[in-house]
PyMOL commands that place a pseudoatom at each C-alpha (Angstrom):
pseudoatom trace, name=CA, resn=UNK, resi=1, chain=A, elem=C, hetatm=0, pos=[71.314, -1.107, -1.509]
pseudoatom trace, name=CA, resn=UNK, resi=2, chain=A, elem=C, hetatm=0, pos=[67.155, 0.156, -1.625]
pseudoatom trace, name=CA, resn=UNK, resi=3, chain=A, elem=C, hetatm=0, pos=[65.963, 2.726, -3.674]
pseudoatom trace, name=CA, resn=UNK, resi=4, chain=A, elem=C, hetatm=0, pos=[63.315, 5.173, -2.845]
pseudoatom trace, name=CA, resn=UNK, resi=5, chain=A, elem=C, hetatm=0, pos=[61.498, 6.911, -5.645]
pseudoatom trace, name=CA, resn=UNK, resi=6, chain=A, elem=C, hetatm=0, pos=[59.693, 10.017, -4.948]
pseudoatom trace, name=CA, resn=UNK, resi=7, chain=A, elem=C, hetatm=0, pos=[56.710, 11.269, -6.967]
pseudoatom trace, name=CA, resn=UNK, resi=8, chain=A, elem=C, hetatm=0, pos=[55.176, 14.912, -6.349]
pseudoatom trace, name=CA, resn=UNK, resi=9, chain=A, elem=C, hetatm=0, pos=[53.317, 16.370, -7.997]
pseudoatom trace, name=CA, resn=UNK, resi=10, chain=A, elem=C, hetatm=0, pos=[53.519, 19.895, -9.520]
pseudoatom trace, name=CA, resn=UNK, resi=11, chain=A, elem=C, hetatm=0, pos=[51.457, 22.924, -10.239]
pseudoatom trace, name=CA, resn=UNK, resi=12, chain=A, elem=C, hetatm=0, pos=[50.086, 22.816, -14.072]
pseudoatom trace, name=CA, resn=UNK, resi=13, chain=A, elem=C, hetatm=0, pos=[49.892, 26.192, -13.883]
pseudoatom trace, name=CA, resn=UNK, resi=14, chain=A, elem=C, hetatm=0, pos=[53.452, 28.032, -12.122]
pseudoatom trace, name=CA, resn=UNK, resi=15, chain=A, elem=C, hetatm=0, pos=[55.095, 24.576, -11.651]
pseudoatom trace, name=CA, resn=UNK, resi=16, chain=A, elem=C, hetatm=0, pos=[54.960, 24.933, -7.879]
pseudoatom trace, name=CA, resn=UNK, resi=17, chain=A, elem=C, hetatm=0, pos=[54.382, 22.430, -5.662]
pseudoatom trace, name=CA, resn=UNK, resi=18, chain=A, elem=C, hetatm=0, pos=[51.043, 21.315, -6.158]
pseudoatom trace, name=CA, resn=UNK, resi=19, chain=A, elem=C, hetatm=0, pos=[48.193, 21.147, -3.208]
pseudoatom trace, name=CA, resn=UNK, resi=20, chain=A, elem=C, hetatm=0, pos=[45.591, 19.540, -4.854]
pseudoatom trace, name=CA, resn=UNK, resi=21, chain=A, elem=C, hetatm=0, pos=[43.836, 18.327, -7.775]
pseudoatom trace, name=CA, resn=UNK, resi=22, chain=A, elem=C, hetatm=0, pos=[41.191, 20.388, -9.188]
pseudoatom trace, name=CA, resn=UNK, resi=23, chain=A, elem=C, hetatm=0, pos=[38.257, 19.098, -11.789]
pseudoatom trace, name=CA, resn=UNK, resi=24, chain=A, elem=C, hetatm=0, pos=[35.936, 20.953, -13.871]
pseudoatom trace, name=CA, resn=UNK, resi=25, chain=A, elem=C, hetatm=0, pos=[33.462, 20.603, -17.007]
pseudoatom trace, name=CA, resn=UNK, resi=26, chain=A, elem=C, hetatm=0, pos=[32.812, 23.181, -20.061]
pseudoatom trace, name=CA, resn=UNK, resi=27, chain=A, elem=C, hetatm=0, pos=[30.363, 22.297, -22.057]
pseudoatom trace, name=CA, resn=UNK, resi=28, chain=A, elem=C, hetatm=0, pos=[31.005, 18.354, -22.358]
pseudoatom trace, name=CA, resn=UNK, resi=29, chain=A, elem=C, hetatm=0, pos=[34.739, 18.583, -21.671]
pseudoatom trace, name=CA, resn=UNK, resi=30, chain=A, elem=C, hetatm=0, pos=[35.787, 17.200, -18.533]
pseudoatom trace, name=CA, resn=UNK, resi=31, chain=A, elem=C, hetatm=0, pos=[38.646, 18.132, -17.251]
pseudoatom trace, name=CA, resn=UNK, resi=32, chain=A, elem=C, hetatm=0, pos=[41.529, 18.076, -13.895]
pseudoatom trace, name=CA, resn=UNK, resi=33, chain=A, elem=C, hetatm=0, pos=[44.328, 20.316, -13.036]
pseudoatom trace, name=CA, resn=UNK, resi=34, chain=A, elem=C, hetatm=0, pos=[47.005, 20.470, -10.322]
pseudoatom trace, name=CA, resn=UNK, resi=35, chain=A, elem=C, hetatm=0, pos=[47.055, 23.495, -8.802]
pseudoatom trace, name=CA, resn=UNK, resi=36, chain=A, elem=C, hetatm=0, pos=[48.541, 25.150, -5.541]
pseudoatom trace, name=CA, resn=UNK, resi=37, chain=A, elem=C, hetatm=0, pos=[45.693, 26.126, -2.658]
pseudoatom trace, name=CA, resn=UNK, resi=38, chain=A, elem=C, hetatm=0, pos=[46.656, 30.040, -3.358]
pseudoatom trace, name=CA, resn=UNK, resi=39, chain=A, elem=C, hetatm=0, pos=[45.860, 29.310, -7.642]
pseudoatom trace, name=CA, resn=UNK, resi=40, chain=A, elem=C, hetatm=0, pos=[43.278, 27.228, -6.990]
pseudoatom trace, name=CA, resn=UNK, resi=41, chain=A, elem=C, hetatm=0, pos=[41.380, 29.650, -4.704]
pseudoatom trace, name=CA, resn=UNK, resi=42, chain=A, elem=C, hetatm=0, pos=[42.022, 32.128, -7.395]
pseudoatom trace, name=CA, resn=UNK, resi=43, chain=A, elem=C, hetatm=0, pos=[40.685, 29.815, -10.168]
pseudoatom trace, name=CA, resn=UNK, resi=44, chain=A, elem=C, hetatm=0, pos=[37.290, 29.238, -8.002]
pseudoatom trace, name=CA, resn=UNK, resi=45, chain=A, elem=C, hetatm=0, pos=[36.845, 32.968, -7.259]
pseudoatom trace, name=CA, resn=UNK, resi=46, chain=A, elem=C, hetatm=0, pos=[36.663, 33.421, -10.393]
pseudoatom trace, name=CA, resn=UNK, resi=47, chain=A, elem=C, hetatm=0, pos=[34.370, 30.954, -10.622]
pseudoatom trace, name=CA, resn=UNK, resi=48, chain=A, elem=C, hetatm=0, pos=[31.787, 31.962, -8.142]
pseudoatom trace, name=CA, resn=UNK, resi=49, chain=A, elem=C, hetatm=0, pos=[29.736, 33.957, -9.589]
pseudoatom trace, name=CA, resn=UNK, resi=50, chain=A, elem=C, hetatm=0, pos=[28.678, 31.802, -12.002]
pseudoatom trace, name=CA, resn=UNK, resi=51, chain=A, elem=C, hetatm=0, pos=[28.731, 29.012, -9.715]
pseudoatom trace, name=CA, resn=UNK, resi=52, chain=A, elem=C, hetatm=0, pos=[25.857, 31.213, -7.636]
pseudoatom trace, name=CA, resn=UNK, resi=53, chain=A, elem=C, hetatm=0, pos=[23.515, 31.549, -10.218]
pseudoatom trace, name=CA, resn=UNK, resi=54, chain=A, elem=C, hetatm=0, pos=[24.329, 28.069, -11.953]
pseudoatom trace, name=CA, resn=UNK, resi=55, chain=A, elem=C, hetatm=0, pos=[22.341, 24.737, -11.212]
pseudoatom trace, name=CA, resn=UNK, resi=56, chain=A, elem=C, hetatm=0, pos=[23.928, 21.289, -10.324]
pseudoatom trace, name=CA, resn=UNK, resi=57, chain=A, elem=C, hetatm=0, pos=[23.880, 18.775, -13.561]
pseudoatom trace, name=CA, resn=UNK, resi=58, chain=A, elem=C, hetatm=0, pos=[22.446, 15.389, -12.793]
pseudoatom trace, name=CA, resn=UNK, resi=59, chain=A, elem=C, hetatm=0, pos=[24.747, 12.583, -12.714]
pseudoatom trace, name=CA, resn=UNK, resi=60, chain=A, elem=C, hetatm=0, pos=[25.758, 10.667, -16.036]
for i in range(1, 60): cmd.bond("trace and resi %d" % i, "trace and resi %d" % (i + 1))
show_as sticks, trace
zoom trace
């Protein structure tokens, strides 16, 4: 008899179904989240305006 084991992954936040992984920095933090599209789209609006006015780090 097989086995089939089954991973998926779920929402850090609401622990829905997640849609993808999401990574950000603060300060010299790095850090990822699973997230759902809708939460994630929420997390980068949020994000945007600082995003606009921000400037790209170089590359460690």
């Amino acid at each position: 008899m097989g086995t089939r084991t089954i991973v998926e992954t779920l929402s850090d936040l609401s622990g829905q179904k997640a849609d993808r992984l999401v990574t950000f920095g603060v300060g010299s933090a790095r850090y990822e989240i699973d997230l759902t599209d809708s939460e994630a789209h929420a997390f980068l609006e949020l994000l945007q305006p600082y995003i606009e006015v921000a400037r790209k780090a170089p590359k460690a």
